[in-house]
N, CA and C atoms as an extended XYZ file, in Angstrom:
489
Properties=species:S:1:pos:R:3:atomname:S:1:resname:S:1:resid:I:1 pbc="F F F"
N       105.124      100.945       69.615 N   UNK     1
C       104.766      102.306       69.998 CA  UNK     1
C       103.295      102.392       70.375 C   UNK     1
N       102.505      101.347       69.556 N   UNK     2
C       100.661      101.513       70.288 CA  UNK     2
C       100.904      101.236       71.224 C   UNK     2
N       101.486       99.961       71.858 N   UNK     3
C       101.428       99.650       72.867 CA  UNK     3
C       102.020      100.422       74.420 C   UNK     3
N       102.802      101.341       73.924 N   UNK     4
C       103.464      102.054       74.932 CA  UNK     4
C       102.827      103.126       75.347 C   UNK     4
N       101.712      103.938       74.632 N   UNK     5
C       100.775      104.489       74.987 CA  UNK     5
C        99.837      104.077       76.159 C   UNK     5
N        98.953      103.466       75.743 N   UNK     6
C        98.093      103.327       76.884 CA  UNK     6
C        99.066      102.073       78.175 C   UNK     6
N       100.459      101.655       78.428 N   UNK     7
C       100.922      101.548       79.641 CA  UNK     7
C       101.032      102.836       79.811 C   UNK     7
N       101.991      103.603       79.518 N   UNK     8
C       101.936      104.996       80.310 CA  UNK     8
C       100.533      105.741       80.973 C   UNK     8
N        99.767      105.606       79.953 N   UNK     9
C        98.260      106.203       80.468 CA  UNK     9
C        97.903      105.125       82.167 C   UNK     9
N        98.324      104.191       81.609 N   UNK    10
C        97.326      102.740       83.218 CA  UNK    10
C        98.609      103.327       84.237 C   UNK    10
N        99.807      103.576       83.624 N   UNK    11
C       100.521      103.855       84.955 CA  UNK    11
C       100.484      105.296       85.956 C   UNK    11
N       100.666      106.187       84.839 N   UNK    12
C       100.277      106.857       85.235 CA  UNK    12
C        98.542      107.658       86.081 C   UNK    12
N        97.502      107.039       85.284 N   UNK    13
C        96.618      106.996       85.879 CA  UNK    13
C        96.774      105.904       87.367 C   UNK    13
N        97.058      105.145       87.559 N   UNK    14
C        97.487      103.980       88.598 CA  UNK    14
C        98.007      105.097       90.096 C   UNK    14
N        98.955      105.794       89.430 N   UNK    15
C        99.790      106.361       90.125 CA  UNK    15
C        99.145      107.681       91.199 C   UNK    15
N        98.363      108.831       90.236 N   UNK    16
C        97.711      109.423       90.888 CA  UNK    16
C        96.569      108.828       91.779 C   UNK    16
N        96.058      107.692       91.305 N   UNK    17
C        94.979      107.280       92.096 CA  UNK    17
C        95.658      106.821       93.048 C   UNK    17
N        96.716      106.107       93.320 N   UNK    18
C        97.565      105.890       94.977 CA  UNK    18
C        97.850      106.748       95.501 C   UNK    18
N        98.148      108.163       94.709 N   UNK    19
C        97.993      109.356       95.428 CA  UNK    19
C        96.672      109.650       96.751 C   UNK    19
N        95.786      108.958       95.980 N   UNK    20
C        94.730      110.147       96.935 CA  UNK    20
C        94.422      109.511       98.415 C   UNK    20
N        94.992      108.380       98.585 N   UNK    21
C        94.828      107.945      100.286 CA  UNK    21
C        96.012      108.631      101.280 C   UNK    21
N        96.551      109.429      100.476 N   UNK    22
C        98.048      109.652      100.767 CA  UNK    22
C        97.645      111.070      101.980 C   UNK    22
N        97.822      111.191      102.894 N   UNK    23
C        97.823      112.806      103.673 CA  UNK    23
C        98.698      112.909      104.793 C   UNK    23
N        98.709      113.757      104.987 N   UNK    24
C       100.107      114.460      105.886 CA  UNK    24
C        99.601      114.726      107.103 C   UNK    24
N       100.405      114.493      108.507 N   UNK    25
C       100.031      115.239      109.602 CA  UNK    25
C       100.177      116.075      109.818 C   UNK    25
N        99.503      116.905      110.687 N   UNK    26
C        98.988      118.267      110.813 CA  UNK    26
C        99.904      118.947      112.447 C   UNK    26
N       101.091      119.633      112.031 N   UNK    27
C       101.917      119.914      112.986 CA  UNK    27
C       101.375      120.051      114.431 C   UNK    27
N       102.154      120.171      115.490 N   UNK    28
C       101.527      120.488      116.784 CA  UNK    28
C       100.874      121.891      116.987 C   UNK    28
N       101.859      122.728      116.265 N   UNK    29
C       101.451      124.429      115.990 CA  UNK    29
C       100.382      124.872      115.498 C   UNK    29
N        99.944      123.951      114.519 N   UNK    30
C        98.801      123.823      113.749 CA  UNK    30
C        97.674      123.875      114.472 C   UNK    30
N        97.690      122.520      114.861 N   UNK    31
C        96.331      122.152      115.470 CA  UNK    31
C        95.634      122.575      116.557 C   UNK    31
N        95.617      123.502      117.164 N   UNK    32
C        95.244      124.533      118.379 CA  UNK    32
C        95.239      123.515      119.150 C   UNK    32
N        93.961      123.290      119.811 N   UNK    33
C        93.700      122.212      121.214 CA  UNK    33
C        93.319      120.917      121.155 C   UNK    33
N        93.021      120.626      119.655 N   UNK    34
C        92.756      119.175      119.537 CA  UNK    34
C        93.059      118.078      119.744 C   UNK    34
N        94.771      118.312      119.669 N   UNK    35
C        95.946      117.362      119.722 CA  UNK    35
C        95.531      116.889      121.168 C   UNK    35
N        95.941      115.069      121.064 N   UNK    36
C        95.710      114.481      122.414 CA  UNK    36
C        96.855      113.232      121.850 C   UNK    36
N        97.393      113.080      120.744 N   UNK    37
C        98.665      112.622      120.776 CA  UNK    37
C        99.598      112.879      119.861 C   UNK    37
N       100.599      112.883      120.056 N   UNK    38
C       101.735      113.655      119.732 CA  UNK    38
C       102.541      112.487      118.737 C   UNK    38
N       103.368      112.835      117.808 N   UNK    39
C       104.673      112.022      117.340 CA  UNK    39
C       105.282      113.471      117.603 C   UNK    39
N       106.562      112.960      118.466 N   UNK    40
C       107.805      113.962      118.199 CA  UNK    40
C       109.032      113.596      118.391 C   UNK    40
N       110.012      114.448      117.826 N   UNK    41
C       111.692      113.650      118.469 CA  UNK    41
C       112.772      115.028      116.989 C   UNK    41
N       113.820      113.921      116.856 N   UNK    42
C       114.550      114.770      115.616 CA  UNK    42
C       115.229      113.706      115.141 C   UNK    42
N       115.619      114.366      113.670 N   UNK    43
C       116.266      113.125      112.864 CA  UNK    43
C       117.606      113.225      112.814 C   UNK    43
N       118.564      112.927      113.121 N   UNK    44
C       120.010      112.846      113.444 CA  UNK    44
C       120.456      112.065      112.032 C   UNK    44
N       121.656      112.781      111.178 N   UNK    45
C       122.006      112.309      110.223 CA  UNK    45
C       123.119      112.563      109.941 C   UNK    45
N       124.074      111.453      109.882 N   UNK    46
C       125.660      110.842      110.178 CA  UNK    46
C       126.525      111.441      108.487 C   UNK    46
N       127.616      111.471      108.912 N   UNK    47
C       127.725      112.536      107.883 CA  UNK    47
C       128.695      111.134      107.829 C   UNK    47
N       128.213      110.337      106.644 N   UNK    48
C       128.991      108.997      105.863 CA  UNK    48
C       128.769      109.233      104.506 C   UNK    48
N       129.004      108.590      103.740 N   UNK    49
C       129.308      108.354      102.570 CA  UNK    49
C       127.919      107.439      102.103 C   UNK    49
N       127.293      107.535      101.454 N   UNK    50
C       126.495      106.083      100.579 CA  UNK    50
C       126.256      106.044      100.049 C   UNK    50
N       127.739      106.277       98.441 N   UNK    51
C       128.427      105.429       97.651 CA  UNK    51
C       128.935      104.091       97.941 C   UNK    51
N       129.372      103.833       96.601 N   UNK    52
C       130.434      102.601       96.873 CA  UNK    52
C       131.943      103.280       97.575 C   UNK    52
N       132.325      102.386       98.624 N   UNK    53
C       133.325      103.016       99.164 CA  UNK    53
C       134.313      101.295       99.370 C   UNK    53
N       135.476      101.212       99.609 N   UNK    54
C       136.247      102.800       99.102 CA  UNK    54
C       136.394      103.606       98.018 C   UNK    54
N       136.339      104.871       97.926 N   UNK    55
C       136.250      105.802       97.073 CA  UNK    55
C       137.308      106.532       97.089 C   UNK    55
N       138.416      107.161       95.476 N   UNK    56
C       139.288      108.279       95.549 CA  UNK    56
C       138.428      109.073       94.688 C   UNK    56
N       138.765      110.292       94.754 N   UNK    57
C       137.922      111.556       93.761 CA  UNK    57
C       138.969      112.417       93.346 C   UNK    57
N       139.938      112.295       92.272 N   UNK    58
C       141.005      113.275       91.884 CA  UNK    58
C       140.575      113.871       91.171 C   UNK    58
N       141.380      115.267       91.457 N   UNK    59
C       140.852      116.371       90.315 CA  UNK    59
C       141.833      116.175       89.209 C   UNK    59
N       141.083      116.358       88.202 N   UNK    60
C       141.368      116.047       86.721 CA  UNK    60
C       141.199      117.540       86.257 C   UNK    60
N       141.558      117.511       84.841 N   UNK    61
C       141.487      118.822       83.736 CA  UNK    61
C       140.937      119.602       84.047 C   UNK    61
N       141.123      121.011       84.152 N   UNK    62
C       139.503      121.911       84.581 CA  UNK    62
C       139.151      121.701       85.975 C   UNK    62
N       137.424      121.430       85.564 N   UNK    63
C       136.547      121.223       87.189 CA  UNK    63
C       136.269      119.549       87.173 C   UNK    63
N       136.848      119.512       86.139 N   UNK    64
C       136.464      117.100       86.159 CA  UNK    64
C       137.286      116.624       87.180 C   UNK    64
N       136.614      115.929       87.641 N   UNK    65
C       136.538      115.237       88.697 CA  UNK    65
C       136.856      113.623       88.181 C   UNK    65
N       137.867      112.845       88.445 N   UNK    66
C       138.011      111.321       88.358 CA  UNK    66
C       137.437      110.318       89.576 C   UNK    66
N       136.872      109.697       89.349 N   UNK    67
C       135.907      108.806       90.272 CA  UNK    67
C       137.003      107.234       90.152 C   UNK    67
N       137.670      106.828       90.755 N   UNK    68
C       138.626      105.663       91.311 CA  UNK    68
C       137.901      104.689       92.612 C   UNK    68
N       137.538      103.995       92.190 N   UNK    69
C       136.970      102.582       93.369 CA  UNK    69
C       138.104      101.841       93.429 C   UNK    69
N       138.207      100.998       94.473 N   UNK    70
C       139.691      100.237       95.090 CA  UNK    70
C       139.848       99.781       96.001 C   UNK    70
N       141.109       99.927       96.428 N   UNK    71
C       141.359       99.391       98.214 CA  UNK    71
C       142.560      100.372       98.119 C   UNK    71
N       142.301      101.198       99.504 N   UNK    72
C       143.596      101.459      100.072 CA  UNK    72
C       144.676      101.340      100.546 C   UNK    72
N       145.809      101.543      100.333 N   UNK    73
C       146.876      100.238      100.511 CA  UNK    73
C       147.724      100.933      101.653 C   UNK    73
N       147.936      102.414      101.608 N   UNK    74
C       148.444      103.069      102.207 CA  UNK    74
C       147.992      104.628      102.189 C   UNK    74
N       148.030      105.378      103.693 N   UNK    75
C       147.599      106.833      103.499 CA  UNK    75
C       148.127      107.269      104.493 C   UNK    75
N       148.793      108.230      104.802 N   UNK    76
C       149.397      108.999      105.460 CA  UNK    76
C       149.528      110.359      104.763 C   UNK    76
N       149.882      111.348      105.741 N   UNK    77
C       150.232      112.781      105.814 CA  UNK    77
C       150.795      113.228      104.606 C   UNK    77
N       151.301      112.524      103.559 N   UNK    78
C       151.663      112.870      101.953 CA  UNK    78
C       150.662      112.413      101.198 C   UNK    78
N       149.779      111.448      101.184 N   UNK    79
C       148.618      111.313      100.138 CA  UNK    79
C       148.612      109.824      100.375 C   UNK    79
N       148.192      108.630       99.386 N   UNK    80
C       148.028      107.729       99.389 CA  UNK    80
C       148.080      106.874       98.414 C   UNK    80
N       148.494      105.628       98.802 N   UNK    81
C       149.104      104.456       97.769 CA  UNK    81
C       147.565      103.979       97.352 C   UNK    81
N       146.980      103.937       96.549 N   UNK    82
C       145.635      103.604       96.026 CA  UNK    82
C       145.321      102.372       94.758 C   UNK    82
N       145.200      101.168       95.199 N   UNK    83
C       145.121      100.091       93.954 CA  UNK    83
C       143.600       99.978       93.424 C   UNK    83
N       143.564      100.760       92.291 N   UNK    84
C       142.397      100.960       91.830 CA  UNK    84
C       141.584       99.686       91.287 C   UNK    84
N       140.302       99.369       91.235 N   UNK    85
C       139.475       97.970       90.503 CA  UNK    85
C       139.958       98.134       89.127 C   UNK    85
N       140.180       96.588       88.839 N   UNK    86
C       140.407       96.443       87.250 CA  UNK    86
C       139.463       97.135       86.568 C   UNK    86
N       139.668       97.737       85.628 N   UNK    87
C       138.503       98.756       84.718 CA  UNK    87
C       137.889       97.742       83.563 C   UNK    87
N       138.751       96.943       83.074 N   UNK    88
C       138.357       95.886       81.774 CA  UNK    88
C       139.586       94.139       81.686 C   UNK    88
N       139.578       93.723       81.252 N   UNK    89
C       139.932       92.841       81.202 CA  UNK    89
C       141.903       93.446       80.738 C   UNK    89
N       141.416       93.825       79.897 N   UNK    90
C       142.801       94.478       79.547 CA  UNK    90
C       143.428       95.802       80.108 C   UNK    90
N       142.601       96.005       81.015 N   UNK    91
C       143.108       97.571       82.043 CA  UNK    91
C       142.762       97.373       83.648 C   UNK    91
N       144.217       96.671       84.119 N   UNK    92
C       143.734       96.765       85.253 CA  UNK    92
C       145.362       97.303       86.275 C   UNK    92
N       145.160       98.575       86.229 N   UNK    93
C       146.375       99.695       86.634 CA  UNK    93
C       146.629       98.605       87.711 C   UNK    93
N       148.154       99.479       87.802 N   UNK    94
C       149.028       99.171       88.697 CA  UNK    94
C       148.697      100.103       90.049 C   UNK    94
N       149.144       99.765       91.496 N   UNK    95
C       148.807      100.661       92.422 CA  UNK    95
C       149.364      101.868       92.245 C   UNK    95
N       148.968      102.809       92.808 N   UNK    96
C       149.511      104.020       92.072 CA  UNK    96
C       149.445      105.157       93.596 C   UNK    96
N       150.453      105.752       94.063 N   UNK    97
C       150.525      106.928       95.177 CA  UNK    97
C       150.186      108.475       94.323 C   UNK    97
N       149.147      108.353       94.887 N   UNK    98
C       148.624      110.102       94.905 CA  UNK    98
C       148.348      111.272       95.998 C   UNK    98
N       148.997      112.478       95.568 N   UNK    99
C       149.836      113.788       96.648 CA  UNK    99
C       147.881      114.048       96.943 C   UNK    99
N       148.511      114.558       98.142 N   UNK   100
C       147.295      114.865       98.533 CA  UNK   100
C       146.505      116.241       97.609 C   UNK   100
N       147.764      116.721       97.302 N   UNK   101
C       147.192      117.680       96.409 CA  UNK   101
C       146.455      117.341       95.006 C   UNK   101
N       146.176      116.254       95.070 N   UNK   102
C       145.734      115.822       93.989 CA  UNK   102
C       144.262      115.284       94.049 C   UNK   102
N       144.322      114.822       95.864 N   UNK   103
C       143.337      114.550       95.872 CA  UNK   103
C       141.871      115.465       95.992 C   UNK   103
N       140.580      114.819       95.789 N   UNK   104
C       139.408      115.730       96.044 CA  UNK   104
C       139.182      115.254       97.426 C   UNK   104
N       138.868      113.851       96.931 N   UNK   105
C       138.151      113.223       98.375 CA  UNK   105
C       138.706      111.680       98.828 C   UNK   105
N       138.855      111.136       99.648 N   UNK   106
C       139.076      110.090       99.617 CA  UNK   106
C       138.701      109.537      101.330 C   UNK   106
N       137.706      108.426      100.655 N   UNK   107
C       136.562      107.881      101.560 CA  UNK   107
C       137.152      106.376      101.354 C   UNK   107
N       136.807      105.876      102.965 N   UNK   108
C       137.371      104.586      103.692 CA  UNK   108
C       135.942      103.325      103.165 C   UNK   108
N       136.827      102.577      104.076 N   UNK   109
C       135.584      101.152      103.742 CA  UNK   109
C       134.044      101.440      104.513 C   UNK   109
N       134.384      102.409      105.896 N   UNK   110
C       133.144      102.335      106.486 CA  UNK   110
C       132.333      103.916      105.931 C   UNK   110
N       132.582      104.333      104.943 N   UNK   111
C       132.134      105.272      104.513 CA  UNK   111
C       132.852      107.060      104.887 C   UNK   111
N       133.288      106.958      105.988 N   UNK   112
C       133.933      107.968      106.355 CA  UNK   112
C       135.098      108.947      105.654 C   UNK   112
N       135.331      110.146      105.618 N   UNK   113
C       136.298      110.929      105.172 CA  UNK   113
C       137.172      110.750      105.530 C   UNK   113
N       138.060      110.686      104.579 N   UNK   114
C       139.790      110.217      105.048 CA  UNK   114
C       140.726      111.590      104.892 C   UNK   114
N       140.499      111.705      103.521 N   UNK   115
C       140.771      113.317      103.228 CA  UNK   115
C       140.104      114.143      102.358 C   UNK   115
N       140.301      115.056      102.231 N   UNK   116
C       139.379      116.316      101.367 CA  UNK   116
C       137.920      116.141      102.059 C   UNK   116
N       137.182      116.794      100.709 N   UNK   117
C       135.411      116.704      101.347 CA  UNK   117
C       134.504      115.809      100.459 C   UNK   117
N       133.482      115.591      101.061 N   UNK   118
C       132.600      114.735      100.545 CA  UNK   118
C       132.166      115.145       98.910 C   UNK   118
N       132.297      114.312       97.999 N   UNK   119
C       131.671      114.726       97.023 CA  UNK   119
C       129.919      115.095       96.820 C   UNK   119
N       129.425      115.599       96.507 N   UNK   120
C       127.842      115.764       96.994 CA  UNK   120
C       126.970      115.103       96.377 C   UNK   120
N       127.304      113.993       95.125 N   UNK   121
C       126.585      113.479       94.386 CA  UNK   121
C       125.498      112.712       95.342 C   UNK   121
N       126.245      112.134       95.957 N   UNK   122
C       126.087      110.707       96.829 CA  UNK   122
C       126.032      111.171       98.339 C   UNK   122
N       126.280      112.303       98.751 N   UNK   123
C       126.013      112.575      100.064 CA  UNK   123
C       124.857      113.180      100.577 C   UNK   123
N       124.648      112.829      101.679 N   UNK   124
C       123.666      113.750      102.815 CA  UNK   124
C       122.457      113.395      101.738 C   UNK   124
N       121.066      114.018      102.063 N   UNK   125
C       119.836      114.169      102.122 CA  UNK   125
C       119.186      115.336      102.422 C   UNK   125
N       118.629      116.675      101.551 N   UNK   126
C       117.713      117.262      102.210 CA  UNK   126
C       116.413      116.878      103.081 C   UNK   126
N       115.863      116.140      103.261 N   UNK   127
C       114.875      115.700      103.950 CA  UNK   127
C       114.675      113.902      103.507 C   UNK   127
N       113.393      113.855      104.480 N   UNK   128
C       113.592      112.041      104.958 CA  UNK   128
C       111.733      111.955      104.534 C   UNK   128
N       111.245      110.944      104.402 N   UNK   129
C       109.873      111.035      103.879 CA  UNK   129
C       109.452      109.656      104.512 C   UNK   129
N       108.914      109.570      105.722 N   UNK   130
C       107.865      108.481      107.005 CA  UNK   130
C       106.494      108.532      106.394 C   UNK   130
N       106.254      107.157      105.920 N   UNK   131
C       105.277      107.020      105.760 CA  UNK   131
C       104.895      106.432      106.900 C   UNK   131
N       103.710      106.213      107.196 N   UNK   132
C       102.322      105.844      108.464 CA  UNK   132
C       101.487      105.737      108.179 C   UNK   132
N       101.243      103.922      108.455 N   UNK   133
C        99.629      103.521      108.321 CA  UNK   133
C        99.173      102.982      109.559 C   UNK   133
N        98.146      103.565      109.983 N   UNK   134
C        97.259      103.151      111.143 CA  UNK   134
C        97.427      101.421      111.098 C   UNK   134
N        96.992      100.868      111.599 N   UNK   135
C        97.343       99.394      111.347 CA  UNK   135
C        96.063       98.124      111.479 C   UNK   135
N        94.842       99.832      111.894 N   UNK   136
C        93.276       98.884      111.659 CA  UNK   136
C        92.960       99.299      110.695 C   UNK   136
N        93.458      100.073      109.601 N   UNK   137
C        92.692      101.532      108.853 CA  UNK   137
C        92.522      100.699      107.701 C   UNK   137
N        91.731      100.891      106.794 N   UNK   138
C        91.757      100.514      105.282 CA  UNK   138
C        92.934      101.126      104.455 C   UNK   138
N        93.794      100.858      104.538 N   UNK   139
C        94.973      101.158      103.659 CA  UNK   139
C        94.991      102.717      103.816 C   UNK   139
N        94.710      103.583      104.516 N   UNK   140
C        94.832      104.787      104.927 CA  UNK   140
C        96.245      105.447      105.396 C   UNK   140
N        97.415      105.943      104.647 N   UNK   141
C        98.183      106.089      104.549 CA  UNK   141
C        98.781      108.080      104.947 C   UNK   141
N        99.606      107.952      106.145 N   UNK   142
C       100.309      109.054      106.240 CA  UNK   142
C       101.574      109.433      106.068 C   UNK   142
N       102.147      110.964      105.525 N   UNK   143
C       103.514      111.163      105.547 CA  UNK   143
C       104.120      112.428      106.556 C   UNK   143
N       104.741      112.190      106.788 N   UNK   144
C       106.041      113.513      107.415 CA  UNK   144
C       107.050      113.376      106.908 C   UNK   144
N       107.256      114.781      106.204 N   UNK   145
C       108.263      115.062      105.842 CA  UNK   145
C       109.168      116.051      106.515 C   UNK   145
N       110.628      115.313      107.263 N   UNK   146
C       111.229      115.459      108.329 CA  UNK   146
C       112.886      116.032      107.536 C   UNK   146
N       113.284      117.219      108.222 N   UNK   147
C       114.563      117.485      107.966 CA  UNK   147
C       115.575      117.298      108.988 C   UNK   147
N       117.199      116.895      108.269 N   UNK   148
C       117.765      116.237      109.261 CA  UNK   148
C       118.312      117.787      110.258 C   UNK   148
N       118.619      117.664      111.765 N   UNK   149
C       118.696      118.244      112.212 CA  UNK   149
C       117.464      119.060      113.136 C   UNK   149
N       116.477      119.137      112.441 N   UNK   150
C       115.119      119.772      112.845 CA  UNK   150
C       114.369      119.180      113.990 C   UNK   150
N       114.124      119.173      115.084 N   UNK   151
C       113.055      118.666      115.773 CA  UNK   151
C       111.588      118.965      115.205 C   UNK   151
N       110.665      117.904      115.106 N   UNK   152
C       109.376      117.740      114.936 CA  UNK   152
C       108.456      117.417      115.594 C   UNK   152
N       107.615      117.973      115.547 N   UNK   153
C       105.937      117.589      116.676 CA  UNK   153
C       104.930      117.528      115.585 C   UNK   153
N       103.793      116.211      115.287 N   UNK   154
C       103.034      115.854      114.565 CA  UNK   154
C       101.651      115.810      115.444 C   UNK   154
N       100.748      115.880      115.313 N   UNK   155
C        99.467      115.287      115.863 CA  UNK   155
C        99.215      113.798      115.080 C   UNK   155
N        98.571      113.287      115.704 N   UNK   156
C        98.221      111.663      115.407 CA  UNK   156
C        96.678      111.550      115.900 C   UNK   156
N        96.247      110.920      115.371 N   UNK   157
C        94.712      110.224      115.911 CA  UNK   157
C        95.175      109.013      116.829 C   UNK   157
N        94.863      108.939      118.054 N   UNK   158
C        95.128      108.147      118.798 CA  UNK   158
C        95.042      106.182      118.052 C   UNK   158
N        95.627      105.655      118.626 N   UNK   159
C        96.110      104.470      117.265 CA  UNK   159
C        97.084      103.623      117.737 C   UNK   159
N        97.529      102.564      117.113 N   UNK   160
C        98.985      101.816      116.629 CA  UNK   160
C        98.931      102.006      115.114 C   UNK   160
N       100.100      102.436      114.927 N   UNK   161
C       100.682      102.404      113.778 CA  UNK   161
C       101.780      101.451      113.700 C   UNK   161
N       102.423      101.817      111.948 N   UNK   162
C       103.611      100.980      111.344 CA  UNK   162
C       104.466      102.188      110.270 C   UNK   162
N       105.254      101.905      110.662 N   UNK   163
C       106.054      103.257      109.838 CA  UNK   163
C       106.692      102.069      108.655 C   UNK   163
C-alpha cells in the first residue's frame, strides 16, 4: 500500500504534464481572415458491429439480455439454427434453432445485422479523436474532435503533418 501511493501520484502527475503540449485547432468560423490552410472533409461511419461476431442477443427474463458467440448454421425467415462456443469443458450445448421472436439481435461474421437491432454496448461512436503532430515540431501535438456524419473545417499552420 506505501508503494501504491506515490505510483499513482508519478502517474498521474506524468499524465497531466502530457497534457499540456496537447491543443486543438481553431475552426474555420473561428478564425476570421487568418486561415491560409485548411483541414476539411467528413467522417463517414459504417454501421457494423465491433464486437466479437458472430453474435446472437436473446431476450431472456425481464429486460436481460443473453449474449451467445458461435457460428451460424442456418437463418431464414423463421429464426435461426445457432451452434453456440463451448462455454466450459463440460458445457458445450448442442445447436439449438431460435424463433425470431426470441431473438434481440443477431450479427454475421462480417459484422453486419442479420436480424433485430444492434445492441449498443459495442456499437457506433459518438465522436472520433485525430491527433496531429507537425512533423518538424518538438513533440507539439494537435486534436480534432470530429463527429460521425458532420462535415469539418480546421485551420492549420501551414506544415506536413502525421495523424
Amino acid at each position: 500500500m506505501k508503494l501504491l501511493i506515490p505510483i499513482l501520484f508519478f502517474g498521474i502527475s506524468l499524465l497531466i504534464s502530457g497534457c499540456s503540449t496537447y491543443n486543438f485547432f481553431q475552426t474555420y468560423e473561428d478564425s476570421g481572415e487568418s486561415c491560409k490552410t485548411t483541414i476539411e472533409g467528413e467522417v463517414t461511419e459504417t454501421r457494423k458491429w465491433v464486437g466479437d461476431a458472430p453474435l446472437l442477443v436473446t431476450r431472456g427474463v425481464g429486460r436481460n439480455f443473453e449474449y451467445r458467440q458461435g457460428e451460424i448454421l442456418e437463418h431464414d425467415e423463421e429464426g435461426v439454427l445457432f451452434n453456440e462456443n463451448r462455454r466450459s469443458l463440460a458445457n458445450n450445448p448442442d445447436p439449438k434453432f431460435y424463433s425470431n421472436d426470441r431473438i434481440f439481435s443477431l450479427i454475421g461474421e462480417d459484422g453486419n445485422i442479420l436480424a433485430g437491432e444492434y445492441p449498443d454496448e459495442e456499437y457506433g461512436t459518438s465522436h472520433f479523436l485525430f491527433l496531429i503532430q507537425e512533423i518538424d515540431s518538438e513533440g507539439k501535438i494537435g486534436g480534432i474532435v470530429l463527429e460521425p456524419g458532420e462535415p469539418f473545417s480546421y485551420c492549420a499552420d501551414p506544415g506536413e503533418y502525421q495523424l
